[in-house]
C-alpha positions in Angstrom: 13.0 -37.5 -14.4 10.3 -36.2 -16.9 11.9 -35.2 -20.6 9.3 -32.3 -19.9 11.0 -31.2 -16.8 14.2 -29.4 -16.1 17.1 -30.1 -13.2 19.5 -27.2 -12.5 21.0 -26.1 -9.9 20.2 -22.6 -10.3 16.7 -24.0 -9.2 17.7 -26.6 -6.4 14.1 -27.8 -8.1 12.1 -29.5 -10.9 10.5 -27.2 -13.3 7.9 -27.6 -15.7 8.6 -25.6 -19.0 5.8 -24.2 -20.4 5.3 -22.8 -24.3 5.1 -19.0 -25.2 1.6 -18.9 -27.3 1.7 -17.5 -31.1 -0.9 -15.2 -29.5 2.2 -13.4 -27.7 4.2 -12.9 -30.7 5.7 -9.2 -31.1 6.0 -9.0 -27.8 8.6 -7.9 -25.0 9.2 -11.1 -22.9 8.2 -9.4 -19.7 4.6 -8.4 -21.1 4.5 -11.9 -22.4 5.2 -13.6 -18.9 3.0 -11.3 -17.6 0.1 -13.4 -19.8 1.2 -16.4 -19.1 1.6 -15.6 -15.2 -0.8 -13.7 -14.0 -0.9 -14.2 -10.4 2.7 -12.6 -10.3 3.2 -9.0 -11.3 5.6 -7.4 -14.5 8.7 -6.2 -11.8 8.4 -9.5 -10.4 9.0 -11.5 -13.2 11.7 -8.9 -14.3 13.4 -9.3 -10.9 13.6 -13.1 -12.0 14.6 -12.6 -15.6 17.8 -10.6 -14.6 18.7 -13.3 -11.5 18.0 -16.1 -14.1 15.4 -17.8 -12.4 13.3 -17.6 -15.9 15.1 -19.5 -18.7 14.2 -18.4 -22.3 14.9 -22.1 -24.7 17.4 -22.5 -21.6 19.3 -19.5 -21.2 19.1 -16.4 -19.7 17.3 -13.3 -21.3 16.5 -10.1 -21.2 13.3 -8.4 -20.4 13.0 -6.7 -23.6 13.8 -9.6 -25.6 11.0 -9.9 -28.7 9.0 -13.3 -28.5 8.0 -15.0 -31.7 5.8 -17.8 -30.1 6.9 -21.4 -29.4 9.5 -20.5 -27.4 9.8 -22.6 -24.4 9.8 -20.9 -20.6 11.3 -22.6 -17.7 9.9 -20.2 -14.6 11.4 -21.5 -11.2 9.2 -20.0 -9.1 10.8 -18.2 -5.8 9.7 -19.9 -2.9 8.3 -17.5 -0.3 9.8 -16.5 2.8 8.9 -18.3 6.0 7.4 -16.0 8.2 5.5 -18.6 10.4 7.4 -17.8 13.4 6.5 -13.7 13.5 3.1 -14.6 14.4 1.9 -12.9 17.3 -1.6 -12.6 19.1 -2.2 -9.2 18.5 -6.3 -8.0 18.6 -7.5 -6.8 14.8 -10.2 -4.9 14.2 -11.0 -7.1 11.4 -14.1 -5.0 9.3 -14.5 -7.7 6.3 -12.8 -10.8 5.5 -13.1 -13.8 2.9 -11.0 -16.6 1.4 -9.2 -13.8 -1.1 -8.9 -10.7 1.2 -9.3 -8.8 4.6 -10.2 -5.3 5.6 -8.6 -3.8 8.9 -9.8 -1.0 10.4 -6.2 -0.5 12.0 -6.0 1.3 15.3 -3.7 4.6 15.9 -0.1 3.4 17.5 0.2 0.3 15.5 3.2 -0.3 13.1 2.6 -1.8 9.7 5.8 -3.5 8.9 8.5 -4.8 11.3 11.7 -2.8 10.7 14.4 -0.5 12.8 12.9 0.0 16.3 9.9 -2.0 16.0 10.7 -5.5 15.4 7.4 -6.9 17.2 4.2 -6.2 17.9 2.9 -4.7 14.4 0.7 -5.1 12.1 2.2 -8.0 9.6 2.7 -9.6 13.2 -1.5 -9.9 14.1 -2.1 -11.2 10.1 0.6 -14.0 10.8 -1.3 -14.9 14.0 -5.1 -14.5 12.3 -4.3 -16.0 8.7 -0.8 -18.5 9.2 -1.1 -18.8 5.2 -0.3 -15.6 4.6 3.5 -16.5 5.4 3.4 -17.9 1.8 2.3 -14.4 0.4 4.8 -11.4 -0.1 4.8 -9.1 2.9 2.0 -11.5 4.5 -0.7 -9.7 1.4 -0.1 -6.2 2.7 -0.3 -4.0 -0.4 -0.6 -0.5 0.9 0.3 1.3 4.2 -1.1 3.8 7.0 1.3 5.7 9.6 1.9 4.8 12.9 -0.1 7.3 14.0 -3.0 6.9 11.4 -6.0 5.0 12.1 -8.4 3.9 9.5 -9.1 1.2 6.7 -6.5 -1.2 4.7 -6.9 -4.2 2.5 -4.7 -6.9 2.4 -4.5 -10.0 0.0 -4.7 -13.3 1.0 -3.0 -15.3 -2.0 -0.5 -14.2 -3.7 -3.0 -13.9 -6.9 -4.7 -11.2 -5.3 -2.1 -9.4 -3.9 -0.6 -8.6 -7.9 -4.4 -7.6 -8.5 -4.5 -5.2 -6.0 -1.1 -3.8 -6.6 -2.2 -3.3 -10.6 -5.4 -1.5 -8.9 -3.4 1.1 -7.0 -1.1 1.6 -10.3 -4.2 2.2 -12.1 -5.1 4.4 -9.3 -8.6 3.3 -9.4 -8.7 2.1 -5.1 -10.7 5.2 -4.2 -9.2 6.2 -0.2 -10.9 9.0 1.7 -9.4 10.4 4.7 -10.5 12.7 7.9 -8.2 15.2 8.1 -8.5 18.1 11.3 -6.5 20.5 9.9 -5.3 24.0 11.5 -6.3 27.2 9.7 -9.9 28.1 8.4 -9.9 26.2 4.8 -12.8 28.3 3.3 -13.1 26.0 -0.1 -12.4 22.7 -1.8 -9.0 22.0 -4.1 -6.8 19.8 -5.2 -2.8 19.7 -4.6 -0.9 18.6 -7.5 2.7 18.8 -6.5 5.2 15.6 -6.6 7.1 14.6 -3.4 10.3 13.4 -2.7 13.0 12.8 0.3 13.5 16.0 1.8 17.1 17.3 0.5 18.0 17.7 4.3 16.2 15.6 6.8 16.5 13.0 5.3 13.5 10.9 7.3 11.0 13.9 6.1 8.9 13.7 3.1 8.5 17.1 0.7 7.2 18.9 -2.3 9.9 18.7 -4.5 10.2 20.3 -8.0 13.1 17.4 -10.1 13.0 13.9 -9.1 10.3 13.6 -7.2 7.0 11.1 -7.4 3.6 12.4 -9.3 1.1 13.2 -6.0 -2.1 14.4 -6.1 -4.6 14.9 -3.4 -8.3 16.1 -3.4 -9.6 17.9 -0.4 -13.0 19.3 0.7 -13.8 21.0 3.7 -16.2 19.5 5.9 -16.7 21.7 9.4 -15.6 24.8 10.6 -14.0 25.4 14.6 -12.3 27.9 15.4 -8.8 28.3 14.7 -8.7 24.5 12.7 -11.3 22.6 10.0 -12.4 19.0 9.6 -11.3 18.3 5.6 -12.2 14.9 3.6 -9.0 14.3 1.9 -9.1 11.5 -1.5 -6.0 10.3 -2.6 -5.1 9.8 -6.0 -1.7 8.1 -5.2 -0.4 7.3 -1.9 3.1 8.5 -1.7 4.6 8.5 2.1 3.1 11.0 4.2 1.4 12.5 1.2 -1.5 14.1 3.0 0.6 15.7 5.4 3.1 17.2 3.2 0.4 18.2 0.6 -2.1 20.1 3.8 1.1 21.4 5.5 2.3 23.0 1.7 -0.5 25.1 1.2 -0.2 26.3 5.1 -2.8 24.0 6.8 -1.1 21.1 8.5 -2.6 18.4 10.2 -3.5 19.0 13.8 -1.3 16.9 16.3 1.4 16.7 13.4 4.5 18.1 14.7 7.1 17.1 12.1 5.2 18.8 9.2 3.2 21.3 11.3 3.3 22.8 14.4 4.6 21.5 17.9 2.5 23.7 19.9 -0.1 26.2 18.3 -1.7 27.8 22.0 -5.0 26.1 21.6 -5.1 23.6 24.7 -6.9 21.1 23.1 -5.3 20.5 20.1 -2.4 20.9 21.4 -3.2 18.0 23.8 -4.3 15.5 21.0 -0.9 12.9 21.1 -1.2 12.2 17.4 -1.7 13.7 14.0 -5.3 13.6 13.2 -6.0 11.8 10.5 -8.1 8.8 9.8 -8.6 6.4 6.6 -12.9 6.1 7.2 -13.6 5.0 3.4 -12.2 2.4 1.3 -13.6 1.0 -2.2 -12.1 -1.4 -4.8 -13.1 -4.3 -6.9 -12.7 -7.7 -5.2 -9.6 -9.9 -7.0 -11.9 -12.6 -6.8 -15.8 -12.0 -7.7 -14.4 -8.5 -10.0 -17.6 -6.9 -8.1 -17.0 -3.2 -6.5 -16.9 -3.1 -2.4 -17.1 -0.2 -0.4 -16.3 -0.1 3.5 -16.7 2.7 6.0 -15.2 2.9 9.6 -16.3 5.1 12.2 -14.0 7.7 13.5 -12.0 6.0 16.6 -13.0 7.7 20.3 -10.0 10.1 20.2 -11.0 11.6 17.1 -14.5 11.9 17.8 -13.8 13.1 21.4 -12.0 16.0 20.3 -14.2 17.1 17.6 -17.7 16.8 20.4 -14.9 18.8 22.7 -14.3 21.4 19.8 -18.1 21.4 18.8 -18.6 22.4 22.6 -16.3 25.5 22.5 
């Protein structure tokens, strides 16, 4: 074995060390690692830290710990979950792709993530299928989520490089996401709904406006047509809590058509009571690409449901 290489059996591997720059000096080790390891993100590498999977001169350390420079780092790297055998042959609507990421214009009724009651047949399932190499990146690259019952535009990374990028973007809150939102109620002017959310303190699977404890949310609305009885609004997100466009429209008294566990089972109108889902659809998506650091901009068309009921509504 190399002198420049460690064996322990904390790693079960051989790992290089590498040298903390003077460049770095005066800093916390976590923003340090963070320079020297860009493709991972800061909680990462402080998840490591505190399980000892990054040695500081050979021991542990803490996150906070003050670098000097010269120090030497021994990162054993986590090796990523195999997820090779999830893949299924599931149909994407796949709106752009290269070697770093791919846009999905995801259809209404598909889960995201596998998890209680939907083991199969979602989301992270079809990428598995479509791009096998994304076993080797967290959460097969998916960085952001829609609703079951949400159709519309998501990005996910294809390396593990772009996937910390695009997490830093959404931090930075500078992904711009535009919704469709059909709304009940006549919403005569734009606004904005500043208002944190949080588990509800009794249902415990709802989402809500909370006042302590709760996550900053914003959401930027503008109403786009008029029927009678509901309104068409373009919803931008700032963040993207859970749910956060539903709680926020259904707080100031216009919840989303087709919503019934923040708005309204039945409301008396017979077509939106008819329409099986809340209406709401991701139709714009713009960041800068991980790779080329040049802004892109996608667009999906309403899907049929959507745009059938609003001709249907146009016609009464």
């Amino acid at each position: 074995m190399s002198e420049s290489t460690v064996k322990s059996a904390d790693y079960n591997h051989e790992v290089v060390p590498v040298s903390i720059p003077p460049a770095c000096d005066g800093l916390r080790l976590d923003a340090a690692l963070a320079k020297l390891f860009p493709e991972h993100s800061r909680s990462r590498l402080q998840g490591w830290l505190k399980q000892g999977l990054i040695r500081l001169d050979g021991a542990t350390a803490d996150p906070k710990h003050k670098v000097h420079g010269g120090e030497s780092v021994a990162c054993a790297v986590l090796p990523a979950p195999t997820l090779a055998d999830a893949a299924e042959d599931i149909p994407l609507p796949i709106v752009y792709e290269d070697a770093t990421l791919v846009v999905i214009d995801k259809p209404a009724g598909l889960v995201v993530h596998p998890g209680s009651g939907n083991t199969s047949g979602t989301l992270m399932n079809a990428l598995l299928h479509h791009a096998p190499e994304l076993a080797r990146v967290p959460r097969a690259g998916i960085v952001h989520r829609l609703d079951k019952a949400t159709s519309g535009l998501m990005v996910v990374a294809k390396t593990l490089a772009a996937q910390t990028d695009l997490v830093r973007q959404l931090q930075a809150r500078t992904v711009r996401r535009h919704y469709f939102a059909l709304v009940h109620g006549e919403v005569a002017a734009g606004g904005t709904v500043d208002a944190a959310l949080g588990r509800h303190p009794v249902q415990r699977t709802k989402m809500a406006v909370v006042r302590q404890g709760g996550k900053a949310a914003r959401t930027h609305y503008l109403p786009v047509e008029q029927f009678a009885g509901c309104t068409l609004v373009e919803c931008r997100l700032e963040t993207g809590r859970t749910h956060q466009i539903r709680v926020h429209m259904a707080n100031i008294r216009h919840p989303l058509v087709g919503d019934p566990v923040y708005g309204k089972a039945r409301c008396g109108a017979a077509l939106l009571d008819a329409f099986p889902r809340q209406a709401l659809h991701a139709f714009r998506l713009a960041l800068v690409h991980p790779g080329t650091h040049q802004e892109m901009r996608w667009e999906a068309p309403l899907p049929a449901d959507f745009a059938t009921l609003l001709e249907q509504l146009r016609a009464h």
